[in-house]
C-alpha positions, 0 to 999 in steps of 0.5 A: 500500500502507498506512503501518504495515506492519509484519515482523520481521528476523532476521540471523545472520552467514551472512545478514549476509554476503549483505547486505555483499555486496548493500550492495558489490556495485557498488563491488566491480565497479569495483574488480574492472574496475580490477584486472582491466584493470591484471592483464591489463596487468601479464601482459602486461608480464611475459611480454613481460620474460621472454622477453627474459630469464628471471628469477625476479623477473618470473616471481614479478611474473607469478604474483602478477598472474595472482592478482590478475587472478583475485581481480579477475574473482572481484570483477565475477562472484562477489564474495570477501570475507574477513571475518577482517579485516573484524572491526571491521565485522562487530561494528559492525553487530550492535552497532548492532542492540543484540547485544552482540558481546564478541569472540564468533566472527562465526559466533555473531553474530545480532540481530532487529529489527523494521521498520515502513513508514512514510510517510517511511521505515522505522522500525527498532525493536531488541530494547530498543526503540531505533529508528533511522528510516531515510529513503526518500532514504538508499537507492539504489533498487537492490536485490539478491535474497538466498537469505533476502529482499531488500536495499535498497542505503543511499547511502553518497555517495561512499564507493562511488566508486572514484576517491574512494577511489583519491585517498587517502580509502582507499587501500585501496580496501575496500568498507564498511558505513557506511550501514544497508540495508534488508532485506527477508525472504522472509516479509514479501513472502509476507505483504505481496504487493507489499511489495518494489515498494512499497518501490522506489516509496517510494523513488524518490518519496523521493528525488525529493522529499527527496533531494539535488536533491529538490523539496519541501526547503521545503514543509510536507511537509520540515517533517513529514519532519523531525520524524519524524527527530528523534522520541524514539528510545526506544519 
């Protein structure tokens, strides 16, 4: 497929939502696995000091484990995410899309942008023109089917690691939005039959190349590479 496709993206925080979600998805398993073992475990440890004597305190740790345990399969099967306290997330991400944010209530949030595919990536144009370029290599590869379109996962590194996290780099074990997915509407592969597996092509062959272990790190192409990435941001 041809360089220089070009479609317009519109999220609002409904849509947003769906593509948290995508871009956490994984992460949220693991994190979902890990509770769900220690829930059952903890259950089970509860029942078991309980019938060796009643008390209100194991019958309370039992209850709050059965929550947990539940949070925990919502997490591997239907991911529950409560963006109240996710604010400072939320308005990151449409402030990095040039919508000004003021503390307006997420569900007046919404931004458009327009995105081009080039060779080297996608270049993401705001509304003032500002343009983020955005690497084949920044994105896994995997991707998620939304009610609106698609969602290229970005790579976050280890960000998405449970052990990372659970090591003290976020002891809260929260998921995040620290790298820019790429999205994909309905209406761009209805306009561009084929747009989505060219995008996943582009992808591997980027990451093969460029990405951490890539093989064209010192050839003219890495040259050429890099220069799209440090072109004039402004339109």
């Amino acid at each position: 497929m041809a360089n220089d496709i070009r479609y317009r993206v519109t999220v609002d925080f409904n849509r947003f939502k769906q593509i948290y979600v995508a871009q956490n998805r994984a992460y949220l398993r693991k994190v979902g696995i890990g509770g769900t073992v220690v829930g059952v475990l903890l259950i089970i440890m509860s029942i078991a000091l309980l019938t060796e004597e009643f008390n209100t305190q194991w019958l309370l740790l039992l209850a709050a484990m059965i929550l947990l345990t539940v949070y925990s399969v919502l997490c591997i099967v239907h991911p529950v995410v409560f963006y109240g306290s996710r604010k400072n997330e939320v308005y990151g991400y449409f402030s990095r899309h040039e919508t000004p944010t003021d503390g307006r209530p997420l569900n007046d949030l919404s931004c458009t942008f327009d995105v081009t595919v080039c060779q080297y990536g996608s270049e993401l144009t705001m509304q003032d023109g500002n343009t983020v370029h955005l690497p084949w290599y920044a994105l896994t590869g995997a991707s998620e089917t939304t009610d609106f379109g698609t969602v290229f996962i970005g790579d976050d590194g280890k960000n998405s690691s449970l052990l990372y996290n659970m090591l003290g780099k976020n002891a809260m074990l929260r998921e995040g939005m620290d790298v820019e997915p790429l999205v994909v509407p309905a209406e761009a592969e209805h306009a561009h039959p084929g747009l989505t597996a060219d995008i996943a092509r582009r992808i591997a062959d980027g990451r093969a190349r460029f990405g951490k272990h890539g093989t064209d790190k010192q050839t003219p192409a890495a040259q050429e590479l890099a220069a799209w990435l440090d072109a004039d941001s402004v339109q």
